[in-house]
Structures are given as structure tokens and as C-alpha cells.
N, CA, C and O atoms as a DFTB+ gen file, in Angstrom:
204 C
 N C O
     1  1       0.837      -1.185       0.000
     2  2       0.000       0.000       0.000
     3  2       0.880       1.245       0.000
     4  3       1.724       1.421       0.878
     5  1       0.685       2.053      -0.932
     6  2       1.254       3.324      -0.852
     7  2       0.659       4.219       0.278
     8  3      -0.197       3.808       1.061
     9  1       1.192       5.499       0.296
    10  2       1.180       6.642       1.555
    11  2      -0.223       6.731       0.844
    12  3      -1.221       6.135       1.251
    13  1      -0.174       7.706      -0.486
    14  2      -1.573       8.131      -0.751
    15  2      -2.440       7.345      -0.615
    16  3      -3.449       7.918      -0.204
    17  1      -2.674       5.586      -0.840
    18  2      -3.498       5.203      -0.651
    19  2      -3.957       4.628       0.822
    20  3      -5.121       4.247       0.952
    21  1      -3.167       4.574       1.780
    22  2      -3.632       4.599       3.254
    23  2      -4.198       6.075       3.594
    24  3      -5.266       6.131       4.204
    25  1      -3.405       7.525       3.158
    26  2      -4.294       8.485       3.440
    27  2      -5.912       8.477       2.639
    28  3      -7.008       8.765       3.119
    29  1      -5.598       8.094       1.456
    30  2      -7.380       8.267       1.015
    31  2      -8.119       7.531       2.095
    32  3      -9.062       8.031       2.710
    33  1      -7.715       6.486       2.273
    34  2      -8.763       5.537       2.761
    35  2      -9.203       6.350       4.850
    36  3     -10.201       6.604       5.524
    37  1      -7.491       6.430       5.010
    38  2      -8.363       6.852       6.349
    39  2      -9.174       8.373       6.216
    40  3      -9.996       8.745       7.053
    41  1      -8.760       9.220       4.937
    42  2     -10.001      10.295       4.668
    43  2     -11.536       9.651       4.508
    44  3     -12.553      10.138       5.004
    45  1     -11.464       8.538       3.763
    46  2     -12.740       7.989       3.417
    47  2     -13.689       7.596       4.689
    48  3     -14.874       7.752       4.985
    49  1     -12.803       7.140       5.143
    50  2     -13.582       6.271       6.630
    51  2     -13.782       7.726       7.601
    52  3     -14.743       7.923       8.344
    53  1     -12.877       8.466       7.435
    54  2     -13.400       9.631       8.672
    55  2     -14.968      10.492       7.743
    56  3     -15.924      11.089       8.238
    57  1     -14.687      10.245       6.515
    58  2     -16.207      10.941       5.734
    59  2     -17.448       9.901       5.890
    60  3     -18.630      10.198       5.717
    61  1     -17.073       8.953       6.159
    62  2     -18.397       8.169       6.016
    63  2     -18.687       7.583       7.465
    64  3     -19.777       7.088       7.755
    65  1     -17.517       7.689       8.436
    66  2     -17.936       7.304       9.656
    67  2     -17.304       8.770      10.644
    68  3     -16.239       8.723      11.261
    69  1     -18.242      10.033      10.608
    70  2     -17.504      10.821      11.377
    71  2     -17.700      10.662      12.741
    72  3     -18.501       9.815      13.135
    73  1     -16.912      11.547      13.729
    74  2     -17.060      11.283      15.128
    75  2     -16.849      12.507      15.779
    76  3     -16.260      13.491      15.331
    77  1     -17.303      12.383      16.716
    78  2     -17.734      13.633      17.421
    79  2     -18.415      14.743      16.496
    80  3     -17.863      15.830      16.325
    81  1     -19.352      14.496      16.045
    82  2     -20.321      15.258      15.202
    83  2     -21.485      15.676      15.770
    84  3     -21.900      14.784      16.509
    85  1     -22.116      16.515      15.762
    86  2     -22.976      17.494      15.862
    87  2     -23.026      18.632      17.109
    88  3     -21.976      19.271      17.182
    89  1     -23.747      18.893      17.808
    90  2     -23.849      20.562      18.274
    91  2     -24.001      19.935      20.184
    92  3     -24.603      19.095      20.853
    93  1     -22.807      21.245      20.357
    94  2     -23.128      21.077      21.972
    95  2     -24.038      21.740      22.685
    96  3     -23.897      22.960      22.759
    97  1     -25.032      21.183      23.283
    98  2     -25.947      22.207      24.171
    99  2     -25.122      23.607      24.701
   100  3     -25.345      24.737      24.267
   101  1     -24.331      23.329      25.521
   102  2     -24.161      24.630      26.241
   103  2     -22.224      24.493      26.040
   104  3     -21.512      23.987      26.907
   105  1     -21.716      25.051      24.760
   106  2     -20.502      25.168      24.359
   107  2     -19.746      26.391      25.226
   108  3     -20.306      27.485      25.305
   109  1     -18.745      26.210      25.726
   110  2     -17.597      27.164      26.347
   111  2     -17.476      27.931      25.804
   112  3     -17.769      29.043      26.243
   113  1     -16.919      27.733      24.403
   114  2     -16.572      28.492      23.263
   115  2     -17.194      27.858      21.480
   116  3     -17.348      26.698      21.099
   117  1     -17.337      28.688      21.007
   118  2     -18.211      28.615      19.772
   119  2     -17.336      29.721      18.462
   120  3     -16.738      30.792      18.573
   121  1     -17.614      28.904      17.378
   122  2     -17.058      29.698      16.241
   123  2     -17.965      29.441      14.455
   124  3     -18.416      28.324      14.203
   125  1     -18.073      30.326      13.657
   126  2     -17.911      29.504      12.647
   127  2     -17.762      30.479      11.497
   128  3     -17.656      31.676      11.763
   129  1     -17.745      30.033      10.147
   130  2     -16.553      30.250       9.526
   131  2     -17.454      29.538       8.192
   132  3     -17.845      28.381       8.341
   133  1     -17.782      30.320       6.809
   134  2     -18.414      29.959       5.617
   135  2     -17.299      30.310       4.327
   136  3     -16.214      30.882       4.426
   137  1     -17.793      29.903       3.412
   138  2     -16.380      30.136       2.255
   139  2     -17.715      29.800       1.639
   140  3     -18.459      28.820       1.645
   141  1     -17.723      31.413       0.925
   142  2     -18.844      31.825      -0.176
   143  2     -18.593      31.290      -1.601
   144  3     -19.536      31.107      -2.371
   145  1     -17.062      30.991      -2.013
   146  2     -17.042      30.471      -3.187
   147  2     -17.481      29.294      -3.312
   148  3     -18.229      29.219      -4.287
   149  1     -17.345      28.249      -2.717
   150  2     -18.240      26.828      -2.713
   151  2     -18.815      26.817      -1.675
   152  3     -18.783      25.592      -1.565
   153  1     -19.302      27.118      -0.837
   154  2     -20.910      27.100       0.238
   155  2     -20.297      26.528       1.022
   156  3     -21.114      26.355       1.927
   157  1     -18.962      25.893       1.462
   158  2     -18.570      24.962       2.788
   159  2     -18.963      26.349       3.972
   160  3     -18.865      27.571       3.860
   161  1     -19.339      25.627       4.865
   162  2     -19.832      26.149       6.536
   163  2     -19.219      25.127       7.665
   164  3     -19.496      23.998       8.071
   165  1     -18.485      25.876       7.880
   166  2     -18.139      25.124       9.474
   167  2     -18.381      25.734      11.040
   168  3     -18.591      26.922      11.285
   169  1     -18.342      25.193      11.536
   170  2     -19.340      25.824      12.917
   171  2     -18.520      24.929      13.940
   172  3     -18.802      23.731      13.973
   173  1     -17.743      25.309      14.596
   174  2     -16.850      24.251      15.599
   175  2     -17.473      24.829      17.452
   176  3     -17.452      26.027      17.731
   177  1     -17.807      24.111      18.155
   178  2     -17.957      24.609      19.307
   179  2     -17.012      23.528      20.192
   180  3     -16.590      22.523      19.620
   181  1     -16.687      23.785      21.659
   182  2     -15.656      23.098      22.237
   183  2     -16.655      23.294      23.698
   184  3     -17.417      24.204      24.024
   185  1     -16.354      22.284      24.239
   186  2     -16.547      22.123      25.889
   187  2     -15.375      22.384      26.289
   188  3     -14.435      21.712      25.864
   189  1     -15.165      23.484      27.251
   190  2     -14.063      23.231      28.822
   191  2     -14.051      23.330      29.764
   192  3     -14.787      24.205      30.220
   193  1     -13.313      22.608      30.610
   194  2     -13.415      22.245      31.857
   195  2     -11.406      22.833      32.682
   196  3     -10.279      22.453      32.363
   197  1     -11.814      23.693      33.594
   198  2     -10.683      23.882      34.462
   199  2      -9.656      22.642      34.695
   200  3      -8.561      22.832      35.225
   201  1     -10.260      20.850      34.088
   202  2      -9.509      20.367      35.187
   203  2      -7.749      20.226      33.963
   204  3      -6.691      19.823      34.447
């Protein structure tokens, strides 16, 4: 197996099996971020904790 083809594949598997996906009730911190030339939207929020 080549480099590129272990990176496609673990791109593939993180697109078709993502993780830690969707929205936190009550986020620490919150951001997001659109790119008008092709419509991508990203929206990242984070939980933190002091410890």
C-alpha cells in the first residue's frame, strides 16, 4: 500500500464514519466560519473544563 493510498482511505472512513459530530448544548466556546465560493460552513464549538 502506498502513503496516498492509506491516506485516502483513512479520509474515506473519517467521511463516512464521522465522530464527534454534531452541536453542543451549552458550548464554552463557539465559532464559525463559511467560504462563499463553494458554500462549505463550518461551525466548531468546544466544551471546557478547568480540570
Amino acid at each position: 500500500m502506498t502513503r496516498d493510498t492509506i491516506y485516502r482511505d483513512i479520509l474515506l472512513e473519517h467521511a463516512r464514519y464521522p465522530k464527534n459530530s454534531g452541536r453542543l448544548e451549552n458550548p464554552g466556546l463557539s465559532a464559525s466560519v463559511n467560504n462563499p465560493l463553494c458554500g462549505d460552513e463550518l461551525e466548531l464549538t468546544l466544551a471546557l473544563s478547568g480540570e
